[in-house]
Phi, psi and omega in degrees: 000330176281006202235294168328325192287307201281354169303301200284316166302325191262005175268333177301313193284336195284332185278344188269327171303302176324313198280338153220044176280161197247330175319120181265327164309312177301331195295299216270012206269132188077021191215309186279152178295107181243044167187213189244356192226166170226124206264130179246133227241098202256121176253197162250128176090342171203168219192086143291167166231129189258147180097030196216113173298151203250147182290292202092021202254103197267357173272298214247337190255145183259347166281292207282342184285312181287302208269001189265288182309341146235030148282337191266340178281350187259353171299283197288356175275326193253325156285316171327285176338283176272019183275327203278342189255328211246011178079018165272189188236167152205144154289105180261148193222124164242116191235106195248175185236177173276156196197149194219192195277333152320347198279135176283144155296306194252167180270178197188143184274114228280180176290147144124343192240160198321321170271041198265137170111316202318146185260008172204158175257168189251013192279129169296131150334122165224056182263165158283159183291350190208132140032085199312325181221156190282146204028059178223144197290142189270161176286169183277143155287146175247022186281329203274150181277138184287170152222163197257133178252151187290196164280349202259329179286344179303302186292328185291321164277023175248318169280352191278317216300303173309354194241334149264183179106160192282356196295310192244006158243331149131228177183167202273125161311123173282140160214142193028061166057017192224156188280125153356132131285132172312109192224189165293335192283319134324302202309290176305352168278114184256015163272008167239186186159127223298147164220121177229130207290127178224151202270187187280000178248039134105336174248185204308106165268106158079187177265149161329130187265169166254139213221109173246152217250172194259202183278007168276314192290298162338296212261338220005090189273123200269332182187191167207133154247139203208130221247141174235142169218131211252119165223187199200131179189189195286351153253042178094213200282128176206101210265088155301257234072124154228127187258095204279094184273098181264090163247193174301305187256159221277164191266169223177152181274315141332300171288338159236046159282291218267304186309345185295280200311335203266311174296355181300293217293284207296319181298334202263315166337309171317309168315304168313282195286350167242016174061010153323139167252216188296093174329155182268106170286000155117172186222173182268116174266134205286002186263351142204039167060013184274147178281140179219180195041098164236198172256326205223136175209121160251127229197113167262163205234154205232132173273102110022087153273146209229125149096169166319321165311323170098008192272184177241148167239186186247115189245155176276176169267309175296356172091168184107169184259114167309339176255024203248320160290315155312312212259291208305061192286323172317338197237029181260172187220074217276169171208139190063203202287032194267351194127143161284108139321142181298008164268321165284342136346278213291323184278352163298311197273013183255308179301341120138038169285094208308325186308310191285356150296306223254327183251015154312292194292320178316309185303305190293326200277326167265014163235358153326128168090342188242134224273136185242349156247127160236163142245161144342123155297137178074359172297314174267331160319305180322318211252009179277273171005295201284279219224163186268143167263156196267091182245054160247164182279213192274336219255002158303332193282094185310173170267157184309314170316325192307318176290323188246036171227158167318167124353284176261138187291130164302275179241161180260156123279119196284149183303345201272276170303007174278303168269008140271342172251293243242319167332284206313340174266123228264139190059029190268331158304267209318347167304307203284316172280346162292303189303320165281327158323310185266305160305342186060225205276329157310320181284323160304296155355278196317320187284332186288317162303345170249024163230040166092063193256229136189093185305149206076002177238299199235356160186189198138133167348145178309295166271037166265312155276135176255162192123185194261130178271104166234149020269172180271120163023278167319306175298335187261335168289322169295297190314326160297309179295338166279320169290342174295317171345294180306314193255026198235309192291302172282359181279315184299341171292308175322297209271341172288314193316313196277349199212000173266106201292168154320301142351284186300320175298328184286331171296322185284350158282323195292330180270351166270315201262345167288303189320319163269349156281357180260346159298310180304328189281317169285356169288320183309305200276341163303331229256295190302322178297333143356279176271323184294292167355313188262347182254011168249018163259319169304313191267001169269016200251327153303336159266339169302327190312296213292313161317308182299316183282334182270336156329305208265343207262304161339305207292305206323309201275347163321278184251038171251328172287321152322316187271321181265009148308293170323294165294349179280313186301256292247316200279310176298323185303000000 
């Protein structure tokens, strides 16, 4: 019944959004129609509607967001695991800024210019395309309108800044304009360390350079993923990050004292330079000398086991489920004065709180477009090794319901009675899948009749309406069959994660990395095999050329001997 209610809640809210979102994807998401009927689908305990289009919206929609966001959580919960299994470490690193009630969220194209309120400008380039003179720089353009970036594009460039830069991979030591030589002199510094060039068989080019290594290399940081989260309190506006930091060797509380410090130092440099303001490092609290209000919190994560079953999750030291803390931001709950969720935003402007209006818009105008889980580059190939990754997109990711309903649509609905009765009647969707959830298909029937509907006419049973079913039989028994397929491959990944020792897992690596070598050698040897192909089709193309010319050469000579057969009979005559 708690699994029904929050069913029943995000479908109230998403209709309740619906009535004032600036979104034209939110507007239509559950409501238009991708056919001429709407198939509705009554299971036990659950009930969809099929033939209607999805937003995709990992922001703003509370149906698609919930189903995106724990598909990505069972994704990152099932690597954790098993990197965490295989003898790595993790971090969870959460890094906020300070912040008040005045502060904008989204960016916006400053005053006084063409594009002004706009969140990027839109004015054509009118610079020239080349150069006034050879070797001279062509100039910067000055058609675009400046813009002012918000708190939240502040913050996403504060965290990309830290992960570039020489900080964090490092750099070669100058010395008279040339990289260092590697000497003894070297040797007691332990922020450097030798780097040496080597040719394909493996030996030496020259001597060794000095090398300082950055904060990856220190640390030996295999990737990062990294999640942005949004609240509203009494001091505005508040753009966090939370950073899931993956390394080689298992993580220690010592080690995530100190990368805390070193990451502090560098977030607050960022902070700076991208006009955010400083972070706070925080003060001691005296009743157990623990650091609290810090900027930068680094937190190692532990695998756990939780409840009778015996599985395992990936847990924080302050509690929580880490993947649960990256992704769910829908299902967080704020409390007292710390902040609103952008959902809770949402059900204030839905009651009809013009302020929980303005800034419901403000939220959707800055975060349209901006991305809300990344990785590292080369992060999920890594962790592919270990475990299968989830690489389908948001808009690939079925709904929960999809697994506990039939196939086949209970009853269909016409496009006709759909968009006169049951749009315009505000919570007249989410009625019909409570009733059927609960009451199952008699209860839906019934609710569709009082609300003046007329079975056989305006809804009705599949082969009661005539006309075209979409989608057909066929397409949702295939479509049923890939996803059992999917959820077959991953309950089995699932159940390797949880039972699979070290051992086993270093075989399943040793055999996931033959596997692709052996697909690289045969991609090689298809790719030469290819090649002999193409060049023994060149040379049959070439000697036919050559026949055809000796050919032609033969005729020439042929009927040159003719034609001067011919003027000696012309000259004696």
């Amino acid at each position: 019944m708690k699994r029904l209610r929050l069913r029943d809640q995000r479908r109230r809210l998403r209709e309740a959004i619906q009535r004032f979102t600036l979104l034209s994807g939110l507007r239509g998401c559950g409501t238009r129609l991708t056919g001429e009927q709407v198939g509705l689908h009554v299971g036990k305990g659950a009930a969809r509607f099929a033939g209607l289009q999805s937003c995709h919206s990992v922001w703003a929609c509370p149906i698609c967001q919930a189903r995106i966001r724990a598909a990505r959580a069972v994704e990152l919960e099932r690597a954790a695991l098993a990197w965490l299994k295989a003898g790595h470490g993790l971090y969870m690193a959460t890094l906020t800024v300070p912040h008040w009630a005045n502060v904008r969220l989204a960016s916006r194209v400053k005053d006084g210019h063409k594009c002004a309120g706009q969140r990027s400008c839109s004015c054509t380039c009118k610079c020239p395309v080349l150069a006034p003179a050879p070797g001279e720089k062509r100039p910067r353009c000055t058609c675009a309108c400046p813009v002012d970036p918000g708190q939240l594009a502040r913050v996403v460039e504060a965290w990309r800044g830290v992960q570039g830069g020489t900080w964090w991979t490092g750099r070669d030591v100058i010395r008279d304009g040339a990289p260092a030589a590697w000497g003894p002199s070297w040797e007691t510094d332990t922020r450097y360390v030798r780097r040496q060039e080597h040719d394909d068989q493996g030996r030496r080019i020259g001597g060794g350079t000095v090398w300082q290594e950055g904060f990856r290399d220190r640390w030996g940081i295999a990737g990062t993923t990294r999640t942005v989260e949004i609240t509203w309190g009494a001091n505005g506006w508040h753009s966090h990050a939370h950073v899931l930091i993956w390394t080689e060797e298992p993580a220690t509380d010592a080690r995530a004292e100190a990368i805390e410090e070193e990451l502090f130092n560098r977030w607050a440099q960022r902070c700076k330079a991208v006009g955010l303001p400083t972070p706070a490092r925080g003060e001691i609290r005296e009743s157990d000398g623990k650091r609290v209000r810090k900027g930068v919190d680094v937190t190692a994560a532990t695998r756990d086991q939780a409840g009778a079953v015996g599985k395992y999750v990936v847990k924080l030291q302050e509690g929580g489920n880490l993947a649960m803390e990256m992704t769910r931001a829908d299902l967080k709950v704020t409390r007292g004065q710390k902040g609103k969720t952008a959902l809770e935003l949402a059900a204030y402007a839905a009651a009809g709180n013009q302020q929980a209006i303005d800034l419901w818009h403000e939220f959707e105008f800055a975060t349209r477009g901006v991305q809300c889980l990344t990785w590292s580059q080369g992060l999920r190939e890594r962790l592919a090794q270990l475990v299968e990754m989830d690489d389908r997109e948001d808009d690939e990711i079925p709904e929960e319901e999809i697994a506990e309903t039939p196939e086949a649509p209970s009853l269909l609905i016409t496009r006709d009675a759909w968009w006169r009765v049951i749009v315009p009647e505000h919570g007249a969707r989410a009625d019909i899948l409570h009733a059927a959830e609960v009451g199952g298909l008699p209860g839906a029937i019934a609710l569709l009749d009082r609300l003046g509907l007329v079975q056989g006419t305006d809804y009705g049973r599949p082969d009661e309406l005539a006309g075209p079913v979409l989608p057909s039989v066929d397409q949702l028994r295939r479509g049923q069959a890939d996803r059992q397929a999917r959820r077959d491959r991953r309950a089995a990944i699932d159940d390797q994660v949880h039972k699979f020792t070290p051992a086993q897992w270093a075989e399943a690596q040793r055999r996931r990395l033959q596997a692709m070598k052996d697909a690289a050698t045969a991609a090689e040897q298809d790719a030469a095999d290819h090649d002999e192909d193409d060049a023994a089709e060149r040379r049959q193309l070439a000697t036919a050329a050559d026949e055809f010319r000796s050919a032609r050469r033969e005729v020439a000579s042929a009927r040159q001997a003719e034609i001067a057969a011919a003027l000696e009979r012309f000259r004696a005559s």
